[in-house]
C-alpha positions as CSV (number, residue, x, y, z in Angstrom):
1,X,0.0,0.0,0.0
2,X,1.3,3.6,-1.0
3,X,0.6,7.0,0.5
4,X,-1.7,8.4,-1.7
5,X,-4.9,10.2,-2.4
6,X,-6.7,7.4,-1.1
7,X,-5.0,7.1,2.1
8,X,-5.2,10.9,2.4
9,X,-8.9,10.9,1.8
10,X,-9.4,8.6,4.4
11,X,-7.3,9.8,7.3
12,X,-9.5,13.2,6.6
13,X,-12.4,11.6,6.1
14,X,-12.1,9.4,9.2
15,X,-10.9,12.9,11.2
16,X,-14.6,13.8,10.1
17,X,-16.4,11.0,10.6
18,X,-15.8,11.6,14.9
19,X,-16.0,15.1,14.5
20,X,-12.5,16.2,15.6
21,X,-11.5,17.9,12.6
22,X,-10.7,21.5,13.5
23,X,-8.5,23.0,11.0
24,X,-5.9,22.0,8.3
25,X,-2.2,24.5,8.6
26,X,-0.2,25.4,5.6
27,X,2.5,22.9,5.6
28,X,5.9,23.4,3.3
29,X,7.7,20.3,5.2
30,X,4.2,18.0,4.8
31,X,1.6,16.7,2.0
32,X,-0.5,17.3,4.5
33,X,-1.1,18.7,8.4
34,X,-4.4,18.3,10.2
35,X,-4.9,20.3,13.9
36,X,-7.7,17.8,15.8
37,X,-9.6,17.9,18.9
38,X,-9.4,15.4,20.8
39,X,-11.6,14.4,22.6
40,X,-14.1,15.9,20.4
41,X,-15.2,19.4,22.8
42,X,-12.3,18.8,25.1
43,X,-10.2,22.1,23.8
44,X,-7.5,19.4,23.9
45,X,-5.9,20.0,20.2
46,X,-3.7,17.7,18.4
47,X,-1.6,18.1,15.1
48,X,-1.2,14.8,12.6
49,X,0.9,15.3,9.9
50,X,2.2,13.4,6.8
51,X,5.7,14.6,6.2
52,X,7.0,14.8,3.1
53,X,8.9,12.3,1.6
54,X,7.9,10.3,4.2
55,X,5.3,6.9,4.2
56,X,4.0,7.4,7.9
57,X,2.3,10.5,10.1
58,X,2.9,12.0,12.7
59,X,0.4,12.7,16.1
60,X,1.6,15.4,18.1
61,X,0.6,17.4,21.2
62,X,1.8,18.9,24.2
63,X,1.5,20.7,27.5
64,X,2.0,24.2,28.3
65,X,2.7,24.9,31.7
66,X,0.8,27.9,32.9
67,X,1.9,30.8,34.5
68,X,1.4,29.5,38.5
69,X,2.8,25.9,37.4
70,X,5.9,27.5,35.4
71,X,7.1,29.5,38.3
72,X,5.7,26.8,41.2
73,X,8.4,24.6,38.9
74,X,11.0,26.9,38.8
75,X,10.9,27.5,42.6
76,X,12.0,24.0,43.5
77,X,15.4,23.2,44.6
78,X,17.9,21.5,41.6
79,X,17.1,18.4,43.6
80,X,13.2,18.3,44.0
81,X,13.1,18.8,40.4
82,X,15.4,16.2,39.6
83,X,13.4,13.8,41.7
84,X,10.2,14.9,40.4
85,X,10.9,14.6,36.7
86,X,12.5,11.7,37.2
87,X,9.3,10.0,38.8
88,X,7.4,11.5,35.3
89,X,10.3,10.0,33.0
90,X,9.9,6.6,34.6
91,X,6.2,6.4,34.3
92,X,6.3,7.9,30.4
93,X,8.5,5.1,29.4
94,X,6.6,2.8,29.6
95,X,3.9,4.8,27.3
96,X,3.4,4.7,23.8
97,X,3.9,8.0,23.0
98,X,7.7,9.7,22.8
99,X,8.3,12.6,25.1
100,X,10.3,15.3,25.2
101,X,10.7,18.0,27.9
102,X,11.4,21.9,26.7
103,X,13.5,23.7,26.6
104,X,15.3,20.7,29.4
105,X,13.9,18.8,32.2
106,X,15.3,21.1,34.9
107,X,13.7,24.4,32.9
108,X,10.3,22.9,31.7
109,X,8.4,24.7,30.0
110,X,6.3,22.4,27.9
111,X,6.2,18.8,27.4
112,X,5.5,17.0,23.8
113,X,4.2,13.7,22.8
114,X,4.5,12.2,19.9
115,X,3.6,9.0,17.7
116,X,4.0,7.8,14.6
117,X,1.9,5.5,12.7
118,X,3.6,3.7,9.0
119,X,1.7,3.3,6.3
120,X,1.6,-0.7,7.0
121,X,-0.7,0.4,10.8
122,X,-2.5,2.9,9.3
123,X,-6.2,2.6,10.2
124,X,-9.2,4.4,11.5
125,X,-8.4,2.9,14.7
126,X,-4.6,3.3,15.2
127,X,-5.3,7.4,14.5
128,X,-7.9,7.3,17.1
129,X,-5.9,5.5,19.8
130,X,-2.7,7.2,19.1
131,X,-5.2,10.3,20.1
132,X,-6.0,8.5,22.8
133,X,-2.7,7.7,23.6
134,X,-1.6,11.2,23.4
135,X,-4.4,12.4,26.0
136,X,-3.8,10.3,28.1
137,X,-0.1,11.4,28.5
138,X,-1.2,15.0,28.8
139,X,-3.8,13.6,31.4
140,X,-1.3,12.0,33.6
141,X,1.1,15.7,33.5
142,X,-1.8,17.8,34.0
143,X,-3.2,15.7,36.7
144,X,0.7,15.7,38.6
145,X,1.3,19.0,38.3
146,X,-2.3,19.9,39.8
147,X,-1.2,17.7,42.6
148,X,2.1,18.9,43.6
149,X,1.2,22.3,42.8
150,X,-1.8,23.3,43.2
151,X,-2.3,22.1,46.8
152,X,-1.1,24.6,48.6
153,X,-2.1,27.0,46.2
154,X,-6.0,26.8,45.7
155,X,-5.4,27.9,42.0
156,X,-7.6,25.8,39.5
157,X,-5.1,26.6,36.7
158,X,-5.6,25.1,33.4
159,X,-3.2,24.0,30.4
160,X,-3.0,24.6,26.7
């Protein structure tokens, strides 16, 4: 099976089909690059992509820290943020989804997931649970840094 029209089609028309499709972004380094909510009303956005050149896609999405979290982060000791990124590395692993922490885990920022899907798994269902996949990643940092953060702050902060 190539990457063609056909399989182009499809992952759009599948994007459609669950009503996630938000928006498709001008793309020079991709054939094509989708932005998706996920789950559908969440506000939690995605970004698949088909690279150029290239016979998979690509799921992405991320965390933002906000404001509160960012500088609740920053005032940890060298040590307390070793030991808590270290407790988020070690239960990431054994996810699906790559990680990456920016701009480094001792000045986090943001976090982004990623996953890629070849053209011999493509399916309606690996797209949707890579999605799933990808939430469920931004779940578990979301719900961590609430935890350690925002219990002795009161502050419902929320992510982007």
């Amino acid at each position: 099976m190539q990457f063609n029209k056909d399989v182009f089609s499809s992952v759009k028309d599948w994007l459609i089909e669950e009503g996630i499709l938000k928006s498709e972004v001008p793309d020079e380094m991709a054939d094509w690059h989708y932005v998706v909510e996920f789950p559908a009303k969440s506000n939690q956005v995605s970004d698949i992509i088909k690279p150029k050149n290239r016979r998979m896609i690509l799921l992405l999405s991320g965390i933002v820290l906000s404001e509160t979290h960012y500088k609740a982060f920053s005032s940890l000791t060298p040590e307390e943020k070793q030991k808590l990124v270290h407790r988020w590395k070690m239960d990431l692993i054994f996810r699906k989804a790559d990680f990456r922490f920016i701009p480094d885990s001792m000045n986090l920022q943001r976090i982004e997931f990623s996953i890629p899907i070849f053209e011999d798994g493509l399916s309606k269902s690996s797209v949707i649970e890579a999605l799933r996949e990808l939430f469920k990643c931004k779940l578990y940092i979301i719900w961590n840094v609430q935890h350690e953060f925002d219990k002795f702050s009161g502050v419902d902060s929320m992510y982007l």
